[in-house]
BATORMI-254478 format. One record per atom (N, C-alpha, C, O): atom name; residue number from 1; z negated, x, y. Coordinates in steps of 0.02 Angstrom, whole numbers, plus 50000, padded with zeros to 5 digits. Layout:
<recs>
[rec "CA",NUM,[Z,X,Y]]
...
</recs>
This chain:
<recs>
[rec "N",1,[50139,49171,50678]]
[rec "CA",1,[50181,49228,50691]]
[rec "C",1,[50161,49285,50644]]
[rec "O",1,[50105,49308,50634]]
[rec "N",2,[50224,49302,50616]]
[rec "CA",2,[50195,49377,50571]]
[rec "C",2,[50210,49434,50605]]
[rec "O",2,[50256,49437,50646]]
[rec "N",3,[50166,49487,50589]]
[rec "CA",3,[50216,49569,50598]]
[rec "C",3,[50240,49593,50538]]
[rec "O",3,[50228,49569,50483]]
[rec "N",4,[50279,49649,50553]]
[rec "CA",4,[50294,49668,50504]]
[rec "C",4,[50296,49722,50502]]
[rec "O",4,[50336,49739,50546]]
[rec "N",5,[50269,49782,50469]]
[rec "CA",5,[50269,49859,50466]]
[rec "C",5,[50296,49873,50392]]
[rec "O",5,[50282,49850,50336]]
[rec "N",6,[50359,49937,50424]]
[rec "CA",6,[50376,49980,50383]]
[rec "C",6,[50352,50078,50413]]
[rec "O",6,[50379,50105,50461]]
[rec "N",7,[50305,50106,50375]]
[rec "CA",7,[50295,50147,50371]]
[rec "C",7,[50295,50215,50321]]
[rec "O",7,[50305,50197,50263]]
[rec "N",8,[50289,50270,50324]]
[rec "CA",8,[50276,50312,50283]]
[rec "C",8,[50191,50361,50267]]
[rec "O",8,[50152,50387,50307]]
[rec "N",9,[50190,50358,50213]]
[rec "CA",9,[50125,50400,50191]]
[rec "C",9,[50129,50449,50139]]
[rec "O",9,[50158,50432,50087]]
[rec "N",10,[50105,50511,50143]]
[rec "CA",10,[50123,50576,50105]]
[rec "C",10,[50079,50560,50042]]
[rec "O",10,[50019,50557,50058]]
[rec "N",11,[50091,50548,49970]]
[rec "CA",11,[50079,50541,49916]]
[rec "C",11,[50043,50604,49921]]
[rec "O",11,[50008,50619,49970]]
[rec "N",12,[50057,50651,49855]]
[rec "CA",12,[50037,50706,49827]]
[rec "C",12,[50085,50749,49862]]
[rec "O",12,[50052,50799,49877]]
[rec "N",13,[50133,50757,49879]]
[rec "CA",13,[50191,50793,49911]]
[rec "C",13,[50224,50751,49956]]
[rec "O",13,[50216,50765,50015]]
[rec "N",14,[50263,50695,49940]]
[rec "CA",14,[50320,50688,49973]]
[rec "C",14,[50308,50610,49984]]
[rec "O",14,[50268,50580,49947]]
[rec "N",15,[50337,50584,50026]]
[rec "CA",15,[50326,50513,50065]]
[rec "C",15,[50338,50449,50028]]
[rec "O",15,[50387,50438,49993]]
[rec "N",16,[50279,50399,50042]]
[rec "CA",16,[50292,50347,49994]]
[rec "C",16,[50305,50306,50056]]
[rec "O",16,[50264,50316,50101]]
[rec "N",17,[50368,50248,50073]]
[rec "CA",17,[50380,50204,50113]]
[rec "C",17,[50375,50152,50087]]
[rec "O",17,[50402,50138,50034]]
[rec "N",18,[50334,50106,50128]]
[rec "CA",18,[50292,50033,50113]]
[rec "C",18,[50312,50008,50156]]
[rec "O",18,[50338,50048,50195]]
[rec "N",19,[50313,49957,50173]]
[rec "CA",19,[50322,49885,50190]]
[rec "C",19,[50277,49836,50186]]
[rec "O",19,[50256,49819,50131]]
[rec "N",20,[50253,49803,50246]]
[rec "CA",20,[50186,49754,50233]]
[rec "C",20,[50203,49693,50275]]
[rec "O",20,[50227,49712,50329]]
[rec "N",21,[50200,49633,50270]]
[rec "CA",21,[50194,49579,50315]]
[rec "C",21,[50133,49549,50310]]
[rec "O",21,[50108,49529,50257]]
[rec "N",22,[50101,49546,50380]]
[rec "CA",22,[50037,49531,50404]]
[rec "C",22,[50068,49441,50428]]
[rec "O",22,[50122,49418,50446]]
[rec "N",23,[49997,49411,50414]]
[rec "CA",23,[49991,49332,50465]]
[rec "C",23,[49932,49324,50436]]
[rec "O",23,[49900,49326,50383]]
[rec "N",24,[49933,49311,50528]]
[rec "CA",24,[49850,49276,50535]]
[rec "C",24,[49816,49329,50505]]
[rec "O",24,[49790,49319,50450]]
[rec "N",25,[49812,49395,50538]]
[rec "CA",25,[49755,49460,50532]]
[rec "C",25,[49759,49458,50436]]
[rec "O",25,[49714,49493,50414]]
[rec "N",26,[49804,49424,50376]]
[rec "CA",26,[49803,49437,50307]]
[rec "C",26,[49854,49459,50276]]
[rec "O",26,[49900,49419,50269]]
[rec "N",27,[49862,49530,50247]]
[rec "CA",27,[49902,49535,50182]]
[rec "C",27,[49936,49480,50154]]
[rec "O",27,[49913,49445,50109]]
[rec "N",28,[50020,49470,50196]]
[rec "CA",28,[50055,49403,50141]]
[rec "C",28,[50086,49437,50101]]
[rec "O",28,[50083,49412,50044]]
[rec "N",29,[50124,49498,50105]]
[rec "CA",29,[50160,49546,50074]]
[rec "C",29,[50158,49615,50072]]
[rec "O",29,[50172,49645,50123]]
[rec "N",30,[50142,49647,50019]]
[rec "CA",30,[50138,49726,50035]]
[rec "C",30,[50207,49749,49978]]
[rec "O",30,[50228,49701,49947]]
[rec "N",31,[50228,49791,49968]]
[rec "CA",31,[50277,49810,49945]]
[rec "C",31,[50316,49884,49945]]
[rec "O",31,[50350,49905,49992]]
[rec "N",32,[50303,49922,49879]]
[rec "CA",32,[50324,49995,49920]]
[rec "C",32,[50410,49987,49898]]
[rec "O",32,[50437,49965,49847]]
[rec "N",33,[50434,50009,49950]]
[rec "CA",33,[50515,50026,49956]]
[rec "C",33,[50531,50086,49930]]
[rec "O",33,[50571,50083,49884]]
[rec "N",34,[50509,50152,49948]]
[rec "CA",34,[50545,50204,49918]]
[rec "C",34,[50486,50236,49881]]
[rec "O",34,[50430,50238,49908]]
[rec "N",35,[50500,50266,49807]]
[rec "CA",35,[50438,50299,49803]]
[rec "C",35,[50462,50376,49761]]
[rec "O",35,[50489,50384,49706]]
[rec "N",36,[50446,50413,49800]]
[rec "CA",36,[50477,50486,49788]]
[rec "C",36,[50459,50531,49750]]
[rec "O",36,[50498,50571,49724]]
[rec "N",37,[50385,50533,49740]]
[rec "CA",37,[50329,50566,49681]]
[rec "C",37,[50367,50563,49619]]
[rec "O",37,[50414,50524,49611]]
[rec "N",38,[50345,50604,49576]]
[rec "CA",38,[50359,50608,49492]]
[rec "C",38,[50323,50586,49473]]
[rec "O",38,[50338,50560,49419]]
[rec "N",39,[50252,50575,49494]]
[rec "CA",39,[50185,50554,49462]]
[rec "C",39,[50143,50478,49503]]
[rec "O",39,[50111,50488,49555]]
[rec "N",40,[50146,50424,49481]]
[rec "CA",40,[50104,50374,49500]]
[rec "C",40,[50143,50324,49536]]
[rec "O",40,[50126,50296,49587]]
[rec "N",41,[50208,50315,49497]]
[rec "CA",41,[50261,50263,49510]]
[rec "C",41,[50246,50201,49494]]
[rec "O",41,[50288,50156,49500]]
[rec "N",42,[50172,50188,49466]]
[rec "CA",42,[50134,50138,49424]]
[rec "C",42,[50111,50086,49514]]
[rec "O",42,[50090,50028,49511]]
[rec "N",43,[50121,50124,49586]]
[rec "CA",43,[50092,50098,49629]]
[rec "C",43,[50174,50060,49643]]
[rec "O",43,[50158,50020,49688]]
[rec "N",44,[50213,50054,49637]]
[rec "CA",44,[50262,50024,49639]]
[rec "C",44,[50276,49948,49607]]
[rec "O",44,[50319,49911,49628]]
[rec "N",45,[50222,49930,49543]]
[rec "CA",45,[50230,49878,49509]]
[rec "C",45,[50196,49795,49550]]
[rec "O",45,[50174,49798,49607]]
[rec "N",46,[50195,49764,49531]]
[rec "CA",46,[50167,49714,49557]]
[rec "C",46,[50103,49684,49530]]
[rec "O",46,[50081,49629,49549]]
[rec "N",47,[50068,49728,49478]]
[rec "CA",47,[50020,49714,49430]]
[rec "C",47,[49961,49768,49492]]
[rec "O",47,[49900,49771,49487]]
[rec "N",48,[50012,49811,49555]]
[rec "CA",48,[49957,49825,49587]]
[rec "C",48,[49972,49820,49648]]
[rec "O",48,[49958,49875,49674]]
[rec "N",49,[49987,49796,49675]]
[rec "CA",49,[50034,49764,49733]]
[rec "C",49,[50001,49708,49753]]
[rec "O",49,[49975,49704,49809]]
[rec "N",50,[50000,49667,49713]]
[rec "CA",50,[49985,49603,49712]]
[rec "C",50,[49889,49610,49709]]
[rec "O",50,[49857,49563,49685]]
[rec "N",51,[49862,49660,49730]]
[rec "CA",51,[49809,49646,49736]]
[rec "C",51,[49784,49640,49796]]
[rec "O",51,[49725,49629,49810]]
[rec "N",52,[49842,49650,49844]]
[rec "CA",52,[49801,49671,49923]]
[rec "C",52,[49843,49593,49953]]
[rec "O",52,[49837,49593,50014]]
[rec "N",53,[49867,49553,49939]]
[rec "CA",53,[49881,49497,49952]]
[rec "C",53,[49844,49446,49964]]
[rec "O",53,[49828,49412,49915]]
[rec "N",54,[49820,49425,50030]]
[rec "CA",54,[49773,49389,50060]]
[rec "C",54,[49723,49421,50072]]
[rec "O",54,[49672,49387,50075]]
[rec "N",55,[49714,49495,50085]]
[rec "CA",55,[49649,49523,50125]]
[rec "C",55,[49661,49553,50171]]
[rec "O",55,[49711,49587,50178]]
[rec "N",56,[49614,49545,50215]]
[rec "CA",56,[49601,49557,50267]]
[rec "C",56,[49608,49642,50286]]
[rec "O",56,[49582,49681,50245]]
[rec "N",57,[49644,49671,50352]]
[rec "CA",57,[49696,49746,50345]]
[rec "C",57,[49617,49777,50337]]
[rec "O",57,[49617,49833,50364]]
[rec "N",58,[49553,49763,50310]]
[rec "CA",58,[49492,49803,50327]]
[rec "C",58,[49464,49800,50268]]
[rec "O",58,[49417,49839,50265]]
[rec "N",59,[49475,49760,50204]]
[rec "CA",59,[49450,49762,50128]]
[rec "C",59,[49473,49772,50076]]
[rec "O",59,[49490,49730,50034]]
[rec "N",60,[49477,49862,50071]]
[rec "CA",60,[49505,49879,50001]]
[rec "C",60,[49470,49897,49951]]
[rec "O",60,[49492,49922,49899]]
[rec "N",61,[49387,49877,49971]]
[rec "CA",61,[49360,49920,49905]]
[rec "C",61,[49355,49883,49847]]
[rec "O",61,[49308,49901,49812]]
[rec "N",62,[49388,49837,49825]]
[rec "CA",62,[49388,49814,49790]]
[rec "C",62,[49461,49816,49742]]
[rec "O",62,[49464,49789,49686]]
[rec "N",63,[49515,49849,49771]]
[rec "CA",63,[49561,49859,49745]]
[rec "C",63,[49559,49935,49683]]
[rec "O",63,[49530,49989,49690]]
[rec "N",64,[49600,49912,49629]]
[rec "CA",64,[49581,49949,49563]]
[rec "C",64,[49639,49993,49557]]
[rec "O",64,[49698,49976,49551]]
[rec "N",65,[49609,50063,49558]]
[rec "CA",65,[49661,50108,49563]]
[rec "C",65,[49708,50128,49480]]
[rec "O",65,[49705,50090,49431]]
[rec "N",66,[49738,50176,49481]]
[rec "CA",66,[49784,50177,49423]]
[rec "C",66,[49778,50235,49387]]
[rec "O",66,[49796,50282,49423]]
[rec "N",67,[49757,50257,49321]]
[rec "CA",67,[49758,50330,49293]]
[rec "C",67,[49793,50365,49309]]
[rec "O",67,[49848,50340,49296]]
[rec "N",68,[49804,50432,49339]]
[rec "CA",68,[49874,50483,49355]]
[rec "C",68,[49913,50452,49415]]
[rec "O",68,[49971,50466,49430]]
[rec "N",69,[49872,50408,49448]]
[rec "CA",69,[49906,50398,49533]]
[rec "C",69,[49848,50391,49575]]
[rec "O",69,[49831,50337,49598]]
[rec "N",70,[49822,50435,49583]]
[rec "CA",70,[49736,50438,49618]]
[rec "C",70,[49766,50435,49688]]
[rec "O",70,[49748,50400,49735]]
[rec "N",71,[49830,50491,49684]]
[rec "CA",71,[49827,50513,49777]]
[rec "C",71,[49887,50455,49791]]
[rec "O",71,[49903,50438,49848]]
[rec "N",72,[49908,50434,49747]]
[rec "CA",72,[49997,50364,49775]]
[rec "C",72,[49925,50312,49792]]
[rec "O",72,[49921,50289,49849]]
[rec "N",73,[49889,50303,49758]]
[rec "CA",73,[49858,50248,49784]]
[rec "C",73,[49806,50269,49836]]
[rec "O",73,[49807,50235,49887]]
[rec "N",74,[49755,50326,49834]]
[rec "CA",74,[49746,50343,49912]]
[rec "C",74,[49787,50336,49959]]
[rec "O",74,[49763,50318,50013]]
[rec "N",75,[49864,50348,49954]]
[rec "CA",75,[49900,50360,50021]]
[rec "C",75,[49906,50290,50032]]
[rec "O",75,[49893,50271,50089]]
[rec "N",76,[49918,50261,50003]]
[rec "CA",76,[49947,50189,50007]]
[rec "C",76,[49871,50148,50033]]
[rec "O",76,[49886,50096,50062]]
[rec "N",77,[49826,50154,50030]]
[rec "CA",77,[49758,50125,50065]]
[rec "C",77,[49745,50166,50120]]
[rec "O",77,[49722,50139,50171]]
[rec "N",78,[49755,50222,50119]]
[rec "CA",78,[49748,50244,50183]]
[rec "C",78,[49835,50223,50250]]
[rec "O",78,[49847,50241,50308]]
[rec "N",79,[49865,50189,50214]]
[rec "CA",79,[49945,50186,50259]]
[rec "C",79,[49908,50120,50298]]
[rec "O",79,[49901,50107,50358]]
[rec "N",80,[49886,50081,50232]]
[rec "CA",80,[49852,50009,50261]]
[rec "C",80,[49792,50001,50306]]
[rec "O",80,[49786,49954,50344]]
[rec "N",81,[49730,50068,50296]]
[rec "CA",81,[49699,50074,50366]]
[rec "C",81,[49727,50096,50435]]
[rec "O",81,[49699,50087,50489]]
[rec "N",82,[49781,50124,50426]]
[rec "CA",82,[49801,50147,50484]]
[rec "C",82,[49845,50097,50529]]
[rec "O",82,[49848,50098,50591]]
[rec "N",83,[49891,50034,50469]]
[rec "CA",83,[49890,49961,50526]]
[rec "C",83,[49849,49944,50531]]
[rec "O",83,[49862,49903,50575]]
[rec "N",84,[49789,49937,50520]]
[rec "CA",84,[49725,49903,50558]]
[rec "C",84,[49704,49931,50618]]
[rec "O",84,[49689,49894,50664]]
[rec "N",85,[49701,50011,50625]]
[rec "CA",85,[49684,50036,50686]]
[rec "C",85,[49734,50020,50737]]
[rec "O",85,[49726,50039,50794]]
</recs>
């Protein structure tokens, strides 16, 4: 059985909406849907997307952030601790 969360998280200003499908407690799909920022649209690609695929909603330190999207990719790891809680 999967879940599936669609949520929102405040970038630098304004809301980035993601999309995640969980099975079996792992990252099968993460995916941002809307992304509203001017700056760090680079978290939208799949070259960083595709890194949280198959981990567990509790291991991001290993994920590699992006020059000039410090806070799209904070928000977006912090959207993903908050389905874990």
């Amino acid at each position: 059985m999967c879940d599936v969360w669609i949520l929102e998280e405040i970038g630098k200003k304004k809301p980035i909406t993601t999309g995640i499908v969980i099975n079996k407690g792992r990252i099968e799909r993460f995916k941002v849907l809307i992304f509203r920022e001017t700056r760090g649209w680079e978290v939208c690609y799949p070259f960083f997307t595709n890194q949280f695929k198959g981990n567990s909603l509790n291991n991001f330190s290993h994920i590699d952030g992006i020059s000039g999207a410090t806070l799209s990719v904070r928000a977006l790891k912090n959207w993903l601790n908050s389905v874990y809680i």
